[in-house]
N, C-alpha and C positions, 0 to 999 in steps of 0.2 A: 504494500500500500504506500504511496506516494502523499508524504503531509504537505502544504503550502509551508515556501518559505517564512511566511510570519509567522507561523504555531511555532516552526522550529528553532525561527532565532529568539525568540521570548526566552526572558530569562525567570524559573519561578520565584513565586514571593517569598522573600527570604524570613517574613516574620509569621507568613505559615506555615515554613517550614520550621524556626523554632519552637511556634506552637507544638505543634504537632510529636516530635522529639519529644518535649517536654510531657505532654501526655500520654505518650510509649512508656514512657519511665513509670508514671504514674501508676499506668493499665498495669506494671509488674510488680506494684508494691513498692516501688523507690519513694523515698521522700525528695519529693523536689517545691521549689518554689520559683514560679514562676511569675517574670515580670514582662513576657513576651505580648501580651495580648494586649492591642487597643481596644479591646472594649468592656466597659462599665459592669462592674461585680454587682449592681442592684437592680430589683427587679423592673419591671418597666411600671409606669405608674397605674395607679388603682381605675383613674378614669380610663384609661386608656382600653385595659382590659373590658370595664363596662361596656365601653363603647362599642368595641371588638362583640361582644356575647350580644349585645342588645340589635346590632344591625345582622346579625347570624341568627337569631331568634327570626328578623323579619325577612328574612328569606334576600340579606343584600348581598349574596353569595353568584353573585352573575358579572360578565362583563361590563367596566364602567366605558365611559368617552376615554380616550385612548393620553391626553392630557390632565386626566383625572378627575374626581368628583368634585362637581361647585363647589358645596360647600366646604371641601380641601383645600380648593384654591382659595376661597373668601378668607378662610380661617391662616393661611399661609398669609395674603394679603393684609390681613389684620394687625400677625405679628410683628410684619416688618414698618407697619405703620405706627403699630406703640415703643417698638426698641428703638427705630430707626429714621423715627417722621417720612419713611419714605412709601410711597405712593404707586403700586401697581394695579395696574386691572386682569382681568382673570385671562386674557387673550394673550398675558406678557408671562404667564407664568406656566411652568408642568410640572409635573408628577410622575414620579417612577420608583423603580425597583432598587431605589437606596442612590445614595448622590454620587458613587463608584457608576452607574450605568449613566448616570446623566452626564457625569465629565468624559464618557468615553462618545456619547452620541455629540454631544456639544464638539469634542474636535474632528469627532465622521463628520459635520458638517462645516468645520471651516479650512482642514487642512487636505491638502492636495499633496501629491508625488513632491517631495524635494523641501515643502517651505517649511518653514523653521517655527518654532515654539521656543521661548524662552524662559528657562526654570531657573532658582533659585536653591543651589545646594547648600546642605540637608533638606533632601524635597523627598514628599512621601512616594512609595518604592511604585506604584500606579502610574504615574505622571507619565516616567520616561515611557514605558515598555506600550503605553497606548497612544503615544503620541507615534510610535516607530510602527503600528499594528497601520497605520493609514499614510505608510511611508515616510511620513515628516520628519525631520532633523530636529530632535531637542539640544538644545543650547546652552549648556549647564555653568554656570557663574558661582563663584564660590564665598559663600556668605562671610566665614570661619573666621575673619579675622576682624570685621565688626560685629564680636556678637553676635554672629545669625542674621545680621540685619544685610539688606540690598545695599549696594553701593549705587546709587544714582547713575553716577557716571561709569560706571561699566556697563549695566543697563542699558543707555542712551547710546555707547560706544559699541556693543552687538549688537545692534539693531541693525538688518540690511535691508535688500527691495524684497528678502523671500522672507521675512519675518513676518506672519499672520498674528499672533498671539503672544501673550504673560501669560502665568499661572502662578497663581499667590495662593497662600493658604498663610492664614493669619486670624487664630492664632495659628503654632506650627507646629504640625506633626513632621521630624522627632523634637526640634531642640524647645520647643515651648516657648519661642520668641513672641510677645505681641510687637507687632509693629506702631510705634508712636506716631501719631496723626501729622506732623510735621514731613516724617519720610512718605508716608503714603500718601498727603497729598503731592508730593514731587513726583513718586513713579508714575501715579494718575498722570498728572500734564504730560510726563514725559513718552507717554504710553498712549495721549489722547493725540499731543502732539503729530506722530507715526502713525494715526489713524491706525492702532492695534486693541483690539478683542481685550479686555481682560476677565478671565476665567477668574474669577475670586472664591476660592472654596472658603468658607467659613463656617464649617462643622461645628466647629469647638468656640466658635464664639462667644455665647453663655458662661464657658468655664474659664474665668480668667481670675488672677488673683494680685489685691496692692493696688489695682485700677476697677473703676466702677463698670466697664464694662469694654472690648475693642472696638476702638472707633472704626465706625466703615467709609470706605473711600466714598462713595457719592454724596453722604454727608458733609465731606470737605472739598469736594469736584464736582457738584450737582451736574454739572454742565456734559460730562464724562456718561448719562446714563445709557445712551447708545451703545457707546463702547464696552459695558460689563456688563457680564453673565454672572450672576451670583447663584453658587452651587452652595445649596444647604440640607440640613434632616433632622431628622429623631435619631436616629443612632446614637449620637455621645450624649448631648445633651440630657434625653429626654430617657438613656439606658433602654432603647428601643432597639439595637441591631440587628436580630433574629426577624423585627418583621420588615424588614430590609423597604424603606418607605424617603426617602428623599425628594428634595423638590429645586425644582431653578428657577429664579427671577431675573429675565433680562428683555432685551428688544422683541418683538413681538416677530421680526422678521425672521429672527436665529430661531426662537423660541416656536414658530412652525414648522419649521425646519427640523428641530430636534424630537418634535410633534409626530410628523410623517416617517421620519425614521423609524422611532419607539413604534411603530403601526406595525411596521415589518418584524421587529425583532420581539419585542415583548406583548404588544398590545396595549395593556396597562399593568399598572401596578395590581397584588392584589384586591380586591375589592374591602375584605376585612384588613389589612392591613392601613387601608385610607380610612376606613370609621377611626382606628383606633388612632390614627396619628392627629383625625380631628378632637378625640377629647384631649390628648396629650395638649393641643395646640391651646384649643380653646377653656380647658379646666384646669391644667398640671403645674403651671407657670411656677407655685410654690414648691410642687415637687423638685425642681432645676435648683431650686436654689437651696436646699437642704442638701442634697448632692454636692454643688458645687461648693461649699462651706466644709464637707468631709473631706471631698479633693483637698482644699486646701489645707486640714489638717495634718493630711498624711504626705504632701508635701514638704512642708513643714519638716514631718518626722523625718522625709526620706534625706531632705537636706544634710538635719543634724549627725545623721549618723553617715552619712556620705564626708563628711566636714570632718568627722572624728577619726578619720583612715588616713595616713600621712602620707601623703603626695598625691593625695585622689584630687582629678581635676576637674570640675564640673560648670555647665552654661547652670544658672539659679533661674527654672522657667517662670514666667508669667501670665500661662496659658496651659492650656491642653492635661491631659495628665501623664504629663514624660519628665526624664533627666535624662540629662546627656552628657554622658561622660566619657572626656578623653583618656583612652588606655594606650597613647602609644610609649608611655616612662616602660613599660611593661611588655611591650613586643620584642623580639629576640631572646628573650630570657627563656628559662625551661619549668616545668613545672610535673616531678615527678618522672624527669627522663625527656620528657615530649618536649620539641620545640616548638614556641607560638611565636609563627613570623606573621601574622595577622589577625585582624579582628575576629574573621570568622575561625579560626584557630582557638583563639579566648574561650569565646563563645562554648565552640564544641567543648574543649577542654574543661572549663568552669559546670558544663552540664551533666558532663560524665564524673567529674570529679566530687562535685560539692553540689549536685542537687539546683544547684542556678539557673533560671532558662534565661537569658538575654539575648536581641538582636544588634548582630553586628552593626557598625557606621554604613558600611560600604556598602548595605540591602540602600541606605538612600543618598547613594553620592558620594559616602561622607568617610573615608576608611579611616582608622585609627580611633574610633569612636566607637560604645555600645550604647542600646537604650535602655532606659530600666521603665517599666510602664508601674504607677503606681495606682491604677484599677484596682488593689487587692485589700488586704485587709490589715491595720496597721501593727498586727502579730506577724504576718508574712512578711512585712515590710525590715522590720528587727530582726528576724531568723536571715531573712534573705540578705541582711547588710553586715551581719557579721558572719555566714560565709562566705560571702566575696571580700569581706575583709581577711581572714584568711585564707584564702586562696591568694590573692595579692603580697599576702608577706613570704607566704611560702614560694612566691616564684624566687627563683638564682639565676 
């Protein structure tokens, strides 16, 4: 059997595959603790489920319009009018099968053979490999020595004539950068300027900590709302990822487009899946932020005892539920015989060794770095930071 060259040059997700490892061990009786997974240890909320049972009770178990249910869309249109004072109509927004399928039909519809995408590394491990699935060239610029943060002027400096698109995600999946409203109103102009797309995923927006909330670009570019597609969901926020429900607000033009695509490939989202992401939207709002107040406890934790390991070096996030920490003091050394000439080395090693699941830098751009997801619970948080604290003194 003959695969097409995209299936075959894809490269898998490397934080499924530590998943995944990590629950092998599991399935055999190992004690491990794992910090691989992005998504939320709580349940999804109370409304949510209501909502899910109540529209399955009335028989809403059928195909919806292929953009989604009205009232998804109003109730999407809603939130982003009380976080965001900003203003869409149900024709500028869709609905699909989690904001991973919406960013991949948003660049089926603006990228062509050869044009370029410009991403921002540590960029989530997604970006590249779908931007490469519809030919296009990703453009990777290295954030690492502001902080995480875009340099403006390298930015405006890869820019060519085949440059279609940005892809921001802010906050940021791994390093938990928020981006302050000064830099993102630049890349905006800089980005309007070039008459380019900006993809803005903002998942994790709700979960931020130390700031009342990330400011979003149209807020500070009104003028910019052509140009951006904002990719959002229930997934992190709302601890919704099983019913895999996301949604995108942008130009009505792209936003048909990404419409007629989803026709062919999905149809729509679940049917129960969009009742329940309506009560989430329109009941749950307290639920987000009980969540996001424990995120920030166990950040917190994860800090102090990350701070407590001598020569452990970390980005302090401000967003999302990650740390990111540079292991390269600790490459070429051995541990136990084994030599770790890389992250994914670490990784393996620390998981076989001491029960730790972490993902490598180099799953998003970024090698010499792990992530630690702190989704868990802040007893796993302390077991899991002083076996990697030992394991880090034990290497030679």
């Amino acid at each position: 059997m003959k695969l097409s060259n995209r299936v075959v040059r894809l490269v898998p997700s490397a934080t499924n595959a530590m998943a995944t490892k990590a629950k092998e061990m599991r399935a055999r009786g190992e004690s491990v603790i794992s910090f691989t997974t992005g998504e939320p240890d709580f349940d999804s909320p109370g409304k949510a489920f209501n909502f899910a049972v109540q529209a399955m009770e009335k028989g809403e178990t059928h195909y919806t319009p292929t953009g989604g249910i009205p009232r998804l869309k109003k109730a999407v249109a809603a939130y982003y009018q009380k976080h965001f004072n900003l203003s869409y109509d149900p024709k500028e927004i869709i609905t699909g099968t989690g904001a991973k399928q919406l960013l991949f039909e948003a660049l089926g519809c603006l990228v062509d053979p050869g044009d370029e995408v410009i991403l921002f590394a540590p960029v989530w491990v997604s970006y590249f490999e779908q931007i490469r699935m519809f030919d296009g060239m990703p453009v990777v610029l290295n954030t690492g020595p502001r902080d995480f943060l875009p340099s403006p002027e390298e930015f405006e400096t890869a820019i060519t004539e085949r440059t279609v698109a940005v892809m921001l995600n802010n906050p940021n999946n791994p390093s938990g950068a928020v981006y302050p409203s000064s830099l993102l109103k630049t890349l905006t102009k800089i980005a309007l300027r070039h008459n380019l797309v900006i993809i803005n995923d903002e998942v994790y927006e709700r979960l931020v900590y130390g700031v009342s909330y990330a400011p979003h670009l149209l807020e500070l570019v009104p003028e910019a709302r052509e140009n951006v597609l904002n990719i959002n969901g229930v997934s992190k926020s709302y601890a919704m990822t099983g019913w895999r429900l996301g949604y995108g607000l942008g130009p009505e033009k792209l936003v048909k487009a990404m419409t007629s695509m989803q026709g062919h490939v999905t149809s729509n989202a679940s049917s129960v899946s969009q009742w329940a992401a309506i009560g989430a939207l329109e009941e749950a709002d307290g639920d987000v932020e009980i969540m996001r107040t424990v995120y920030e406890a166990r950040r917190n934790l994860m800090m102090e005892k990350l701070s407590a390991i001598p020569g452990v070096d970390f980005y302090r996030p401000e967003g999302a539920f990650y740390v990111f920490v540079n292991i390269k003091p600790y490459l070429g050394k051995s541990y136990g015989g084994l030599l770790l000439d890389d992250d994914v080395q670490f990784c393996e090693a620390i998981l076989k060794e001491k029960g730790v699941g972490l993902v490598p830098g180099s799953a998003f751009m970024y090698p010499g770095y792990v992530r630690f997801s702190y989704s868990c619970s802040e007893a796993d948080i302390t077991e899991g930071l002083s076996r990697f604290g030992d394991f880090v003194h034990g290497l030679r």
